[in-house]
C-alpha positions in Angstrom: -107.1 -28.2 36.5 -104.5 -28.7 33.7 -106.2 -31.1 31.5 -110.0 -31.9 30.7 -111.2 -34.9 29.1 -114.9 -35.3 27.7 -115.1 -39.1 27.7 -119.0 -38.6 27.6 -119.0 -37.6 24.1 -119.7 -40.3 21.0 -116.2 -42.2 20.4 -115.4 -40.3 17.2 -115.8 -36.9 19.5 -113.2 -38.0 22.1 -111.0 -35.3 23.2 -108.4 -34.6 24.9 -107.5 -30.7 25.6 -105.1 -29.3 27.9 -105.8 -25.8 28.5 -101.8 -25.0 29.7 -100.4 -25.8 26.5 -102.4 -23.1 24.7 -100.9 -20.6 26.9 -103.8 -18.6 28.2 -104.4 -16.7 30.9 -106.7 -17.5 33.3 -109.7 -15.8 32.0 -108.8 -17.4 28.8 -109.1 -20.6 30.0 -112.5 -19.9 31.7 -114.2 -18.9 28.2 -112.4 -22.0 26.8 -114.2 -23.7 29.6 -117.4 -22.6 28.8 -117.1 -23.1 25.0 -116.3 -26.6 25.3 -119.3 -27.0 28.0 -121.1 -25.5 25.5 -120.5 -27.9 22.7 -121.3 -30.7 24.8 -125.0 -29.4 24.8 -125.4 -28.4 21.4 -125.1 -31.3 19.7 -128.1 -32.8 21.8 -129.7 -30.1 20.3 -133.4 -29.9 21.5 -133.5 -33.0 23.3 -130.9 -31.4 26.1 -133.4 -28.8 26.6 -136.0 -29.4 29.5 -139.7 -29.6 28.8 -142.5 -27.4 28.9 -144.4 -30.2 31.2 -140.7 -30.9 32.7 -140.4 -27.1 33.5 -144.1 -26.8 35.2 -143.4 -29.6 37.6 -139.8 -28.8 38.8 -142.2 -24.7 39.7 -145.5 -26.3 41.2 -143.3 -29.1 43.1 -142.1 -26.3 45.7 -145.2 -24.6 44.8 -147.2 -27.2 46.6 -145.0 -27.3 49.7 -145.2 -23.5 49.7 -148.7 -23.3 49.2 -149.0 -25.5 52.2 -147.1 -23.4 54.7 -148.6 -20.3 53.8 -152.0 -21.9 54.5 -151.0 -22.2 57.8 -150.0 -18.0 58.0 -152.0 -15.1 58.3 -153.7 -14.5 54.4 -151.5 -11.3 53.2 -154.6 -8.6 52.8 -151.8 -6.3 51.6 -151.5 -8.3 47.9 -153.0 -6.7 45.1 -153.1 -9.9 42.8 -155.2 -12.2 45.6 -158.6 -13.2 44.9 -161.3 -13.7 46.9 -164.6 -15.7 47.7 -167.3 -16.2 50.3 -169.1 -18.6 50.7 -172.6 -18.8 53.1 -173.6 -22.3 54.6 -177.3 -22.4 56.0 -177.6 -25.3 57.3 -180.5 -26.9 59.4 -179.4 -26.0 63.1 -177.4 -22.7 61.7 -175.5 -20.9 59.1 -171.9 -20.2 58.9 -170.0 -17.8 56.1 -166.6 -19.0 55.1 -164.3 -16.4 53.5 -161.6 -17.7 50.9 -159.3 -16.9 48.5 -156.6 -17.3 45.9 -153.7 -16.3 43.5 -153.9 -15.6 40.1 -153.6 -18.8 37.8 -150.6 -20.0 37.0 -151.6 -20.4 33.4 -151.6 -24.0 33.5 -155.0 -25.4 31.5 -154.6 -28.6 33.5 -154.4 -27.0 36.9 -157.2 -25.8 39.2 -156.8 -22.5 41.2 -155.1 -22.6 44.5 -157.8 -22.1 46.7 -157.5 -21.9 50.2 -159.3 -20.9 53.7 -158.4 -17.3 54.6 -156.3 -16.8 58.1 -157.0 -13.4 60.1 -153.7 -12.0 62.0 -154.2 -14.4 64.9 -153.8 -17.2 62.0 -157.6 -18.1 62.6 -159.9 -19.4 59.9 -162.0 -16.6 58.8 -166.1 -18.2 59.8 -168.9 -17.0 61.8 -171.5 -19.1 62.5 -175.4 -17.6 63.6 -178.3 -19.5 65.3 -180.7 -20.6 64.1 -181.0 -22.1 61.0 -182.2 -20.3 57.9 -185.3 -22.4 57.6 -187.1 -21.1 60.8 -187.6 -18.4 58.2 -190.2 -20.3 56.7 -193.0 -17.9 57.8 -191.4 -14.8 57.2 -188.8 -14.9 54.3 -189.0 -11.5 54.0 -186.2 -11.2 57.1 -183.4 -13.6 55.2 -181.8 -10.7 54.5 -181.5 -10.1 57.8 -180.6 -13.0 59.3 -177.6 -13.7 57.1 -176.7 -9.3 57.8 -174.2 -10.2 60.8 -172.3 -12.7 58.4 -172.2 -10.7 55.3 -171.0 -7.9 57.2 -168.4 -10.3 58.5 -167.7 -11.3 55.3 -167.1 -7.9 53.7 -164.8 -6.6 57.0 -162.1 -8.7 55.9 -162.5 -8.7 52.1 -160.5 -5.6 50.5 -163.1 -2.8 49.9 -161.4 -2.4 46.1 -161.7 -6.3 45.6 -165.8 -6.5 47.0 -167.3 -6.3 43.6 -165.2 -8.7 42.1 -165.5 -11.6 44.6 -168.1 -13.8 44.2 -170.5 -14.4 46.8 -172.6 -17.8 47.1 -175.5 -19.0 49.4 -175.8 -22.6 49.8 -178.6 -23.7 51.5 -179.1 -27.3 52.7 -181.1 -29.9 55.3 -183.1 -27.5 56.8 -183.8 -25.7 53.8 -184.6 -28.9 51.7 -187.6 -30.0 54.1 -189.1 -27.0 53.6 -192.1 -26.8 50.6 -190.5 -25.4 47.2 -192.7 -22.1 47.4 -191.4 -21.3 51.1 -187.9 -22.5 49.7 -188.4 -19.8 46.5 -189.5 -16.8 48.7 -186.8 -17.1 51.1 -184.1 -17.7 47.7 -186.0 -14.4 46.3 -185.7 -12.0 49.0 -181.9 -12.5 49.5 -181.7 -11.8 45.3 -183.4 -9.0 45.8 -181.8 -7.4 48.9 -178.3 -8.4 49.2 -177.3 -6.9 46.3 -178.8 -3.1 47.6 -176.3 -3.2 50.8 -173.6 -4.9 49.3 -171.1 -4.8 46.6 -170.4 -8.6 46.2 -170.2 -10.6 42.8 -173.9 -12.1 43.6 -176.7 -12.9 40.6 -179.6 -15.1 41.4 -177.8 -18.5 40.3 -175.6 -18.0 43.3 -178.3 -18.7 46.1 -179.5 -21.8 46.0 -180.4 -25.0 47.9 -178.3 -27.6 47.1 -179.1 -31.7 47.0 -177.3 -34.1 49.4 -175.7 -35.7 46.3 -174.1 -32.0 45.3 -173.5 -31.3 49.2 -171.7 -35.2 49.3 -170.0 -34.0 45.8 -168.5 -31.0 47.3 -167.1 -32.5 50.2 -165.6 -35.4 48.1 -164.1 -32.8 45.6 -162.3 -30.7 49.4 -160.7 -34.0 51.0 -159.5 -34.5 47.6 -158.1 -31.3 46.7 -156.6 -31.0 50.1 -154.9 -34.2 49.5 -153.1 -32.7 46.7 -155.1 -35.7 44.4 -156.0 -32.9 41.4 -152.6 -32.2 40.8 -150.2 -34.0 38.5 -149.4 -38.0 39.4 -145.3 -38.0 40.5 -143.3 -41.1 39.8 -143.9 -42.1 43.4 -147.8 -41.7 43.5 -150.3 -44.6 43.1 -152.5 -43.9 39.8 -155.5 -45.3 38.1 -157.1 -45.6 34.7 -159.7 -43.9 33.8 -162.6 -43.9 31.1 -164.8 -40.7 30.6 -168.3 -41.0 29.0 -167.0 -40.0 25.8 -166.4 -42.4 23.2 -163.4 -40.3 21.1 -161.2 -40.3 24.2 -158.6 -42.3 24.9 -158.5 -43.5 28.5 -155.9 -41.6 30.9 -154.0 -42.7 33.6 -154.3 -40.2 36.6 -153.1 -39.7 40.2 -155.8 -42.1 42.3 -158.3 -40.0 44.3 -159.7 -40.9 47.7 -163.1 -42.3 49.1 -164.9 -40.6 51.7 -167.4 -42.3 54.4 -169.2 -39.9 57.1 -171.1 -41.5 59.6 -172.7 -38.3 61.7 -175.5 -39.2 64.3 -178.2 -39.4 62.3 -177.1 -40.5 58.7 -174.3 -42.1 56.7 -172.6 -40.6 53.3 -170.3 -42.5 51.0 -168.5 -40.7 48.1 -165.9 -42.3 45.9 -164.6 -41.9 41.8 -165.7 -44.9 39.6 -162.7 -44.7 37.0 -164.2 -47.7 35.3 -167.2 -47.4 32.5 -170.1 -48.6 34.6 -172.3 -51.4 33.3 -176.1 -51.9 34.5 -177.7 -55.5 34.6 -181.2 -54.1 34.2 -183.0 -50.7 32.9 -184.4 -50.4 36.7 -180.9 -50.6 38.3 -179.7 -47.7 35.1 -181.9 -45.5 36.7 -181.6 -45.9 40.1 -177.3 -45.8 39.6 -177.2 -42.5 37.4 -179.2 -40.9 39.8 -176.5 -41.7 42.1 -173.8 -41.5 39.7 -172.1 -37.7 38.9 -169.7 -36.8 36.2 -168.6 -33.4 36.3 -165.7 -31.3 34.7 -163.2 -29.7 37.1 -161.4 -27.9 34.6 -161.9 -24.5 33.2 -161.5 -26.2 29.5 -165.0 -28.3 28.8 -163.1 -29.9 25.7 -160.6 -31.5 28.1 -160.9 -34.4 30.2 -157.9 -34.0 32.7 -160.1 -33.3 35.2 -163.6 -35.4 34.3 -164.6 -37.1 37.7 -167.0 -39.8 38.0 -168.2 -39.9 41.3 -171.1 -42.4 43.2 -172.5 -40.7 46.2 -175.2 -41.6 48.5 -176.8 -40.6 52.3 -178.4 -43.3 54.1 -180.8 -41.8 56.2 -181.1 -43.5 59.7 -178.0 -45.2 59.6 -175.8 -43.1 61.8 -175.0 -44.1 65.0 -177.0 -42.4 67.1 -180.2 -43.3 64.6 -179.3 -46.8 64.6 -179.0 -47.6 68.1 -182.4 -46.0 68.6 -183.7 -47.9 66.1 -181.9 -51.1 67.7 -183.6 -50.1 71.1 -187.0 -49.7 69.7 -187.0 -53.6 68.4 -185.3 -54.5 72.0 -188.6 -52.6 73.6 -191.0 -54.1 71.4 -189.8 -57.7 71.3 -189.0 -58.0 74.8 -192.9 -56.6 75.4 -194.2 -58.9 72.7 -192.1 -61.9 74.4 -193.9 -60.9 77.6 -197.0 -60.8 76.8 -196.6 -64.4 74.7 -194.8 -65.9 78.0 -196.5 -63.9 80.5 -193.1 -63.4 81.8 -191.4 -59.5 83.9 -188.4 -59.2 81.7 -187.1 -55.9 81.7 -189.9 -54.3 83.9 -187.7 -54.1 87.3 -184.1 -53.5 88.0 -184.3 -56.6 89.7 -185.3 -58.8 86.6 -183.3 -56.7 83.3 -182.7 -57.5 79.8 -180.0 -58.4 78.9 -177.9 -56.7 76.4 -175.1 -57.9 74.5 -174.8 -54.2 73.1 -173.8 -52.4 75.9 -170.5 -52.6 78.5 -170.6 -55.8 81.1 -172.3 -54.9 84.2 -174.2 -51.5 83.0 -177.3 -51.0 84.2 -180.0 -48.3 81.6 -183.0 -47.5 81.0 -184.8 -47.2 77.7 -188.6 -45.4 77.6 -191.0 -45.7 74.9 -194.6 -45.0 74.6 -194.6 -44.0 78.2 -193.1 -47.3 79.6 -189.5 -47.9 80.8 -187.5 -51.2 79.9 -184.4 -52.1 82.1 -181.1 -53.2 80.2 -178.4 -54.9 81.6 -174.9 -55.2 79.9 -173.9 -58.5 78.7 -170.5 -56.7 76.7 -170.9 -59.3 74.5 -169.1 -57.7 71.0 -169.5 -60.9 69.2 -173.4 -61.3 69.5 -173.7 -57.4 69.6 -172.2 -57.9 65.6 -175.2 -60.4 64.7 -177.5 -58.1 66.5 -176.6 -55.1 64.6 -176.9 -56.7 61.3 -180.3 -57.0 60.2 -180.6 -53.3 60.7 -178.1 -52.9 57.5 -181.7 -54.1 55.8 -179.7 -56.0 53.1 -181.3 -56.4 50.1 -179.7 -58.4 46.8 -176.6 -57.1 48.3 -177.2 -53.5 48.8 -177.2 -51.9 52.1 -181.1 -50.5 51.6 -184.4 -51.7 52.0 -185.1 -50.2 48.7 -182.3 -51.7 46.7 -179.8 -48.7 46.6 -177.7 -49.2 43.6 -173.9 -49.2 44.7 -171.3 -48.5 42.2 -168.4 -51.0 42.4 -164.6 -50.4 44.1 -161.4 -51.5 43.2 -160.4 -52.6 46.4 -157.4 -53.5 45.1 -156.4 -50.5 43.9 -158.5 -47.5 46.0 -158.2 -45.3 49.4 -160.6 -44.2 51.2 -160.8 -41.8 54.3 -163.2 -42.2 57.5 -164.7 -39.3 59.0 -167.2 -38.6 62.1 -168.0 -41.7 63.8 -165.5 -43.9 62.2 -162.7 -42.0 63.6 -164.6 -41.6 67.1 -165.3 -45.1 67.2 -161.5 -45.9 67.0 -160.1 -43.3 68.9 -161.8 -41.5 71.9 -162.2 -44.6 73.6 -160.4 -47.7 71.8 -157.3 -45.3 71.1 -156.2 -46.8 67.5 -157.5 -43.9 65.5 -155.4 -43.9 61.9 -155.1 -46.6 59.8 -157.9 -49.4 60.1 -156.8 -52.9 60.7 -160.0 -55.2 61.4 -158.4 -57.6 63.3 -156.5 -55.5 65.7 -160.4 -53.1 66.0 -162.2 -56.0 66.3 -160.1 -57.3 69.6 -160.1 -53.5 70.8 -163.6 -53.7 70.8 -164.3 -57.3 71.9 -161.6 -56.7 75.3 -163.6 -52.8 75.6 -167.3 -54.0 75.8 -166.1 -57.5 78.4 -164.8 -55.1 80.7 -167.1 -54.3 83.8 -168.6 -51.1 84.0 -167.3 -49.8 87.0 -163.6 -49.9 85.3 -164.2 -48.4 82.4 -165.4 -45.0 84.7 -162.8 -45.5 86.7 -160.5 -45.1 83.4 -162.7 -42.3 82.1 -162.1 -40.6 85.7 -158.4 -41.2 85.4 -158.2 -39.8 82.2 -157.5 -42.7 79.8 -159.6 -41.9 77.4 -159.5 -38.8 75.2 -160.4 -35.7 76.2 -163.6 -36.0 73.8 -164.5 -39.0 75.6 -167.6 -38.7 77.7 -169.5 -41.1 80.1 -172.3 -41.4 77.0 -169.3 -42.5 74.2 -168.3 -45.6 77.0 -171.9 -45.9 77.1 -172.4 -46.8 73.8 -169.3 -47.5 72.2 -169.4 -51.1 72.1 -172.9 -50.5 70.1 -171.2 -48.1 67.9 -167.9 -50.4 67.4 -170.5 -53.1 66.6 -172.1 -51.2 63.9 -169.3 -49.3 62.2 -167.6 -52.6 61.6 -171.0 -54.3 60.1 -171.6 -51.2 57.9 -168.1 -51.4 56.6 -168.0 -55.1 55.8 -171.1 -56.4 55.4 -172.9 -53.4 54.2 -170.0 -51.7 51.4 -168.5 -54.9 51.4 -165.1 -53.7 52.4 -162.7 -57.0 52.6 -161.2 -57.6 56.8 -157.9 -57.5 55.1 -158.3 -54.0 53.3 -155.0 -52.0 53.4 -156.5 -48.5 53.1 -158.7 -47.0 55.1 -158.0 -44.0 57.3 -159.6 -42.8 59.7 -159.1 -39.0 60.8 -160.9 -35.8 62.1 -158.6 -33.3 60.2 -156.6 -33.1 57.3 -153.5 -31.6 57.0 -154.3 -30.7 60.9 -157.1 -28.7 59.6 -161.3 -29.4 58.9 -161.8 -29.3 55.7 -165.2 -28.0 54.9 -167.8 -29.2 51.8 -167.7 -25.4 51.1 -164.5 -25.4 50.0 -165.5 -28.3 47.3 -168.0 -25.9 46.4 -166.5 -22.9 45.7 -163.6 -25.1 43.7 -166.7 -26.1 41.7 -168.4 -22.9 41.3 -164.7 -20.9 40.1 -163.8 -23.5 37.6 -164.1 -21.5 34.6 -162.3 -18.3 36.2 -158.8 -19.5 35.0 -160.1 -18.8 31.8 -159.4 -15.0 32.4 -155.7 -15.8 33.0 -154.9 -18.4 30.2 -156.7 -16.1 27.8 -153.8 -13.8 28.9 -151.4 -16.5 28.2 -152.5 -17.0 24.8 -151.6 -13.4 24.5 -148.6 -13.3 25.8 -147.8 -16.2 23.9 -148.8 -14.5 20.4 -146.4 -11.8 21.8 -144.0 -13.7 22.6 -140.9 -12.4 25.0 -137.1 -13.0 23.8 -136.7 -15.7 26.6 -139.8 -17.4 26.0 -139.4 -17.9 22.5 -135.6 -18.6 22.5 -135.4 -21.3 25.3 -138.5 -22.6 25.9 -140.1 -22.5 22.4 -137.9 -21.8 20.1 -135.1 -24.6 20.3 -133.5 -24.2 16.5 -133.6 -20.0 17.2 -131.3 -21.2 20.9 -129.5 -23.0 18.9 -128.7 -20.5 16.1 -128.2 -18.3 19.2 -125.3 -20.4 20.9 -123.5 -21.0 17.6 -123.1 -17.2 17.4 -121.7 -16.7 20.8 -119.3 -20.0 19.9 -117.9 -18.3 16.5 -117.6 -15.3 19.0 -115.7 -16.8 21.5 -113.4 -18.8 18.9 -112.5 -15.6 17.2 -111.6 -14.1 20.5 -109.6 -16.8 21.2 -107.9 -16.8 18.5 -107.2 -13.2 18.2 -105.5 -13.6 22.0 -103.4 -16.4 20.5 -102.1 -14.1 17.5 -101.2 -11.3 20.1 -99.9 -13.8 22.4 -97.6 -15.2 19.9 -97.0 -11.8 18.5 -95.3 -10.4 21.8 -93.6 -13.8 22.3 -91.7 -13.1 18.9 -90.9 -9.8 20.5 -89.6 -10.9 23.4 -87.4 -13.7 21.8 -86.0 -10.0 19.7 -85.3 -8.4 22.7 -83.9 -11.2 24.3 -81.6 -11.6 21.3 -80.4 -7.7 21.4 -79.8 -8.1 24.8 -77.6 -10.9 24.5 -76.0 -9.7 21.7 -75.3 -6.2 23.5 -73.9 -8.4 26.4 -71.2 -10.2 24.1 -70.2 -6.2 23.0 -69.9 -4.9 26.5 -67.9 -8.3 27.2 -65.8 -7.9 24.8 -64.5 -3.9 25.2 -64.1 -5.2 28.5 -62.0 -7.9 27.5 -59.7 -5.2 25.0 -59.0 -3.2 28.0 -58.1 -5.5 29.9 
């Protein structure tokens, strides 16, 4: 390298300096190096120097990647800074206690904490689940204590003793409990206040037992998928992003990273949860009641003032419309009107083997029985998908374009500019037996399930034998999955309206190869304020500021005072080598000239002898 050339400087800076003809050494030419390095910064002044924001994205960018990985590994008991939470599920059929925890803040305000599922040494999730549920307690609340003893103590066996009494504890009761009258609810919500604190040394007050709503419960699971998506965190370049109003009139709206629906068909109901960024406008007073009551606005972030995190959410359970529910309630009309035709006609239809009724609903060629009321009704399989559709749909009790009876306000999607994840049903529907599971494309479902239900019977157990299906795949799924197929696409379409040609829907049974719980949403929601503890810390740290903190990241005009020192530094030393350098050249030239002049004397006495 003999010659350096900064052609990136303004025109009137152009320079051209070759570090041979000053006639260092080498480690002279290295701090001349960095000295003209340096002056190519320090005109930028501040504007060369990265970003706080900048700065706090290039650290949580391998952050997020990390955090992901070490999910997967056994949770590091050994760390003193780790944080911890349980949380206790009592549901209708049983409870289950999920353990969690954390690191500290990063200090971020517009950040949540890092909450994730803990892993024991075998990398399991940490849950234990009892029978029954919570609710048979009904007549004796006085033993709640002791029914939820076996997962407390679970609990506590893998929470650090020294970090029991600062982890908080939280039991969230739901179905089962919310059936029950509000004094039986009350006693049983009073007797774990009372006792659990006596035999253990958990962070638990009286606000931390309670039984939750199916629109908190539907909240809570929205706010998991989406922090396990990564959907809280800051919107890259690369991510898709929508703009969004908050209910306050003084703020400006902000454009965020987009967050993802949720649908969850189960056996007996259906839940849809998705963010209305949009200000939401009512076309009467009756439907302004009926939508805020489905409509929650919470605050994710540990700042109440801030709106980073301000999440509008519609959510809503439709009792009876999960798959199992509806195809009873589809072969209850099939009973009644095929009796009612009977008795009109004075016709058999359906009371033999020999003389069935036919249904469009089930696989070609299977023969089943349905019993009501004491009598049996023969079916026979028409595997008909297309009339199974129109049968289907007047159970969707459409009503001014709702999917309810009652009129159930729904909130309206961007469907041109949303995402939304299928769960339970919608992913079974697609998968065990059709095999598409994963993205949704109508067209391609709807011939799945058109070829599936006009194949004979007899095949499709001869496929189940062989092993075509999935392993979850049972001779009850082929029994009703053309039903099902049926009625998932009519809820999608008809009911929420979803267009056939709608680009984003998923369907999955894990995320991130893992089941993400509503528990998780929960404790997220019930630790938002904890970061205060660490950015309260910031602040101080910030009024006492450290030399690198102040210098580079806050302090540009003290940096830059800071490198103009070091310059005049380096310049003097330069110079300094220079004088010395040129010093002993005059030397040498002296020494040179004695010795050639002490040559010519020698030459010449030579010379005078000779």
């Amino acid at each position: 390298l003999h010659r350096i050339t900064f052609s990136c400087l303004p025109a009137s800076w152009y320079c051209s300096v070759s570090l041979l003809s000053l006639g260092c050494a080498p480690r002279q030419r290295l701090l001349l190096l960095l000295l003209l390095l340096t002056c190519t910064v320090l005109p930028c002044g501040s504007k060369c120097l990265p970003k706080e924001d900048d700065i706090l994205k290039w650290l949580t960018l391998p952050r997020r990647y990390l955090s992901l990985a070490e999910s997967m590994e056994a949770t590091n008991l050994q760390d003193p800074a780790l944080n911890y939470g349980v949380v206790v599920d009592c549901g209708s059929s049983g409870s289950r206690v999920f353990v969690y925890y954390w690191p500290p803040h990063n200090g971020n305000p517009h950040t949540l904490l890092d909450i994730r599922q803990m892993k024991d040494r075998e990398r399991k999730p940490v849950v234990k689940k009892i029978k029954p549920g919570i609710s048979t307690l009904a007549q004796t609340p006085e033993k709640a204590n002791v029914y939820l003893q076996p997962l407390l103590n679970f609990a506590a066996a893998h929470v650090p003793r020294v970090k029991h009494k600062e982890t908080p504890l939280y039991i969230l009761c739901t179905a089962g409990m919310r059936l029950l009258p509000d004094s039986q609810q009350a006693a049983i919500l009073e007797d774990l206040v009372t006792d659990v604190p006596m035999e253990f040394d958990f962070l638990f007050s009286h606000s931390h037992a309670e039984v939750i709503s199916g629109k908190q419960e539907g909240v809570y699971a929205w706010i998991g998928i989406n922090f396990v998506l990564g959907r809280f965190d800051h919107a890259e370049e690369e991510d898709a992003t929508v703009e969004v109003t908050t209910g306050s009139t003084h703020q400006q709206p902000i454009s965020r990273r987009r967050t993802v629906g949720i649908m969850d068909m189960g056996g007996a109901s259906l839940q849809i949860a998705y963010e209305v960024p949009s200000a939401v406008t009512f076309s009467s007073p009756q439907e302004e009641e009926a939508g805020k009551s489905l409509l929650a606005e919470f605050n994710l972030g540990c700042d109440v003032d801030k709106t980073q995190h301000v999440y509008r959410v519609y959510v809503t359970t439709f009792l009876g419309f999960g798959g199992n529910m509806a195809r009873q309630r589809y072969e209850d009309l099939v009973v009644n009107s095929t009796l009612a035709s009977n008795r009109l006609l004075g016709s058999q239809t359906g009371l033999s083997q020999d003389n069935p009724s036919l249904d469009p609903c089930l696989p070609l060629g299977l023969s089943d029985t349905v019993a009501r009321d004491g009598r049996t009704l023969h079916l026979r399989g028409q595997g008909d998908w297309s009339r199974c559709q129109s049968a289907v749909h007047p159970f969707l009790g459409l009503h001014n374009g709702t999917m309810s009876p009652r009129g159930i306000y729904q909130a309206p999607i961007d469907f041109s500019n949303s995402e939304f994840y299928g769960f339970s049903e919608f992913y079974y529907c697609m998968e065990d037996v059709l095999r598409i599971g994963g993205m949704y494309d109508s067209l391609k479902y709807a011939r799945a399930a058109t070829d599936y239900c006009g194949t004979q019977w007899s095949t499709l157990k001869q496929r189940l034998e062989s092993k075509l299906f999935s392993q979850q795949a049972d001779v009850t799924r082929l029994k009703y999955q053309c039903f099902k197929s049926a009625w998932m696409y009519e809820v999608l379409h008809s009911g929420f309206r979803f267009p056939k040609d709608y680009p984003s829907l998923k369907t999955a049974q894990l995320v991130y190869d893992k089941e993400v719980q509503w528990t998780l949403g929960a404790i997220l929601f019930k630790t938002r304020f904890l970061p205060l503890r660490d950015l309260q810390q910031e602040v101080f740290r910030q009024s006492h500021p450290s030399w690198l903190r102040s210098s580079f990241l806050y302090n540009h005009h003290l940096f830059s005072v800071c490198v103009l020192v070091v310059l005049l530094a380096i310049l003097l030393y330069i110079l300094r080598l220079r004088r010395i350098h040129q010093r002993e050249q005059r030397q040498s030239e002296v020494l040179d000239l004695l010795w050639v002049e002490e040559g010519e004397a020698l030459q010449n006495v030579f010379s005078s002898q000779l």
